[in-house]
C-alpha positions in Angstrom: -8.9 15.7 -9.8 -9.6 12.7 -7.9 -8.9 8.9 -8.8 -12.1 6.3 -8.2 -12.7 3.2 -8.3 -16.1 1.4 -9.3 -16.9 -2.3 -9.7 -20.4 -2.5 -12.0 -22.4 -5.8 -11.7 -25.4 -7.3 -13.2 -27.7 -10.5 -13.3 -30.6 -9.7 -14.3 -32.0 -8.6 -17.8 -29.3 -8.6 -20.6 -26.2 -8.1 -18.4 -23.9 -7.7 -20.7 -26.0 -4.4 -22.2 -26.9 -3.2 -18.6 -22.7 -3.2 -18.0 -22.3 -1.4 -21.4 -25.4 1.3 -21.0 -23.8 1.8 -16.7 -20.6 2.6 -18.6 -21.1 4.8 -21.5 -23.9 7.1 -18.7 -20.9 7.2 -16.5 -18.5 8.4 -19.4 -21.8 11.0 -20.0 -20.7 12.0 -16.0 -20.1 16.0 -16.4 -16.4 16.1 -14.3 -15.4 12.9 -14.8 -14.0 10.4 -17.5 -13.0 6.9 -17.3 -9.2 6.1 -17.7 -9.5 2.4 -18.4 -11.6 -0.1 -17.5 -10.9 -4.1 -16.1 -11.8 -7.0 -18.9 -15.5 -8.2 -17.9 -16.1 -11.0 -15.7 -18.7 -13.8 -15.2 -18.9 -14.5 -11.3 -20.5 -16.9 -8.8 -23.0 -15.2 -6.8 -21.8 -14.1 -3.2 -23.8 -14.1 -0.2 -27.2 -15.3 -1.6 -26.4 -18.6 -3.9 -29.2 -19.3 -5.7 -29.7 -16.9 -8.4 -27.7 -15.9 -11.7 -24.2 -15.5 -12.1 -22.9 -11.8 -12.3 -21.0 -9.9 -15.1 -18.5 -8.0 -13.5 -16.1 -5.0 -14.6 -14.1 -2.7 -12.7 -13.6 1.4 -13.8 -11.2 3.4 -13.1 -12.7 7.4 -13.1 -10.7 10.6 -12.6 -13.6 13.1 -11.0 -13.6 16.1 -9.8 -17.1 15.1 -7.4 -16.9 14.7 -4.4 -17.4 11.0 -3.4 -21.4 11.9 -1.9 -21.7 13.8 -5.1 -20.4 10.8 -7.2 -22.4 8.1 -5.2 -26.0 9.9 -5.9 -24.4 9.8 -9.8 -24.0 6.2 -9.6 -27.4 5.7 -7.7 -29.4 7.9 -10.7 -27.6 5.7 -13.5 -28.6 2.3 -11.3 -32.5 4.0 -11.1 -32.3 4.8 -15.0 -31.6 1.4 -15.8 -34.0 0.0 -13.6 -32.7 -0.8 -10.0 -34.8 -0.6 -7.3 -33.4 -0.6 -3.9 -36.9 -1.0 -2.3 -37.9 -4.4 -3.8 -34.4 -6.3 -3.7 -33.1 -8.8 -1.4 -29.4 -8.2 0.0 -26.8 -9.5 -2.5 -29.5 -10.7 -4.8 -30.4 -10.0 -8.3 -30.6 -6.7 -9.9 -30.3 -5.2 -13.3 -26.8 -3.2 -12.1 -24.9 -2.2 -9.3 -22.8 0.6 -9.3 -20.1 0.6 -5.9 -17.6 3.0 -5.3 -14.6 0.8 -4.2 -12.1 3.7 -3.1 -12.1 7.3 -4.0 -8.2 8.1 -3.8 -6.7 6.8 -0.5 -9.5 8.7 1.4 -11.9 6.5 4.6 -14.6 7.8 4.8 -17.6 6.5 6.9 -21.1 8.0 7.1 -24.6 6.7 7.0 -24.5 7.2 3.4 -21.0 5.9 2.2 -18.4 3.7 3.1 -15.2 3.6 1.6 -12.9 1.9 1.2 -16.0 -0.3 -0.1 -15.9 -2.6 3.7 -16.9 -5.9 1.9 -14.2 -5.8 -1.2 -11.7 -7.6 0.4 -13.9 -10.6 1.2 -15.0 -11.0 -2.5 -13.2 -12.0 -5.5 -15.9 -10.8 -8.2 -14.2 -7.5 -7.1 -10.7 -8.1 -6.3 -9.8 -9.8 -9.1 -11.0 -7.0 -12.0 -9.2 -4.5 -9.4 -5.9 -6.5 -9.6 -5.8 -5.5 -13.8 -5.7 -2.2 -12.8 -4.4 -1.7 -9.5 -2.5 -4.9 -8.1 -0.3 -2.4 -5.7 -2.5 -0.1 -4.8 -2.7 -0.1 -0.7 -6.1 -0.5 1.3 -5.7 2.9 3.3 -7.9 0.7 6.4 -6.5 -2.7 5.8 -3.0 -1.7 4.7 -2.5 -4.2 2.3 -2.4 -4.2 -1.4 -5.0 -5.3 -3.9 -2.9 -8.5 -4.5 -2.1 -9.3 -0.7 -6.1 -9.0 -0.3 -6.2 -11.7 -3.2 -4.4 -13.9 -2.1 -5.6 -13.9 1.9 -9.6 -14.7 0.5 -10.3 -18.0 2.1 -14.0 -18.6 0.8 -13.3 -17.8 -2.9 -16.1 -18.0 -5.3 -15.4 -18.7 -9.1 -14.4 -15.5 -11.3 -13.6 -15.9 -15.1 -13.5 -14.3 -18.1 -16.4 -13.4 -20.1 -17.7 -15.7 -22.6 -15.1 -18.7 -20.8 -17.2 -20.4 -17.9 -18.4 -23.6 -18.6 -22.2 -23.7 -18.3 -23.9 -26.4 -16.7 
């Protein structure tokens, strides 16, 4: 059995439903069950500004998939609830992302995957759901822990609670 984890995001459509339905297919996931998950998160946008703030939760999942195996999961449950890859622009809106952030202490670097997820420790939407769960756990490439990542972000875009951020 394996330990991974996944950050889940949506902006687009009813967020907070797309975040419940990405959980409960992954908890469906034949081999693997969720342990806990993060508390759920309204974040800034990163990378393209100018579109809806996220919803945010991390998951941790004991598998036994192998991460390739658990990424095509992840990309079926994305397709089911109506991603599509295709007709997106990079880091803009979509009705849920589903990203493998580590899978044990294991690097791995293909076409395909990367993991250690290589933009986590630039963004906060993920870092700070991750610190609930895991504050020490060690980047196995960066070799520093979740909080040290944390606290070295320089560029850090607002993360709160659900149901907390002021709205303009």
């Amino acid at each position: 059995m394996s330990i991974a984890y996944l950050c889940l995001g949506s902006n687009s459509g009813d967020s907070f439903k797309l975040i419940e339905q990405a959980v409960s297919f992954l908890n469906m996931l034949e081999q693997t069950s969720i342990v806990r998950t993060s508390a759920l998160y309204e974040t800034e946008p990163w990378g393209v500004k100018d579109q809806n703030w996220f919803l945010n939760v991390a998951i941790e999942v004991k598998t036994k998939l192998s991460p390739q195996d658990l990424l095509v999961k992840c990309q079926n449950i994305e397709k089911t609830l109506g991603r599509n890859r295709q007709n997106e622009t990079r880091w803009g809106q979509r009705p849920i992302d589903i990203d493998i952030i580590f899978y044990d202490s294991e690097v791995i670097n293909s076409d395909f995957l990367t993991v250690p997820h290589k933009y986590m420790h630039l963004r906060a939407f993920v870092l700070v759901p991750l610190l609930e769960l895991i504050p020490d756990f060690v980047h196995p490439v960066l070799k520093k822990t979740v909080s040290q990542l944390y606290d070295d972000l320089e560029d850090v875009e607002d993360v709160c609670l659900y149901g907390t951020r002021q709205h303009d």
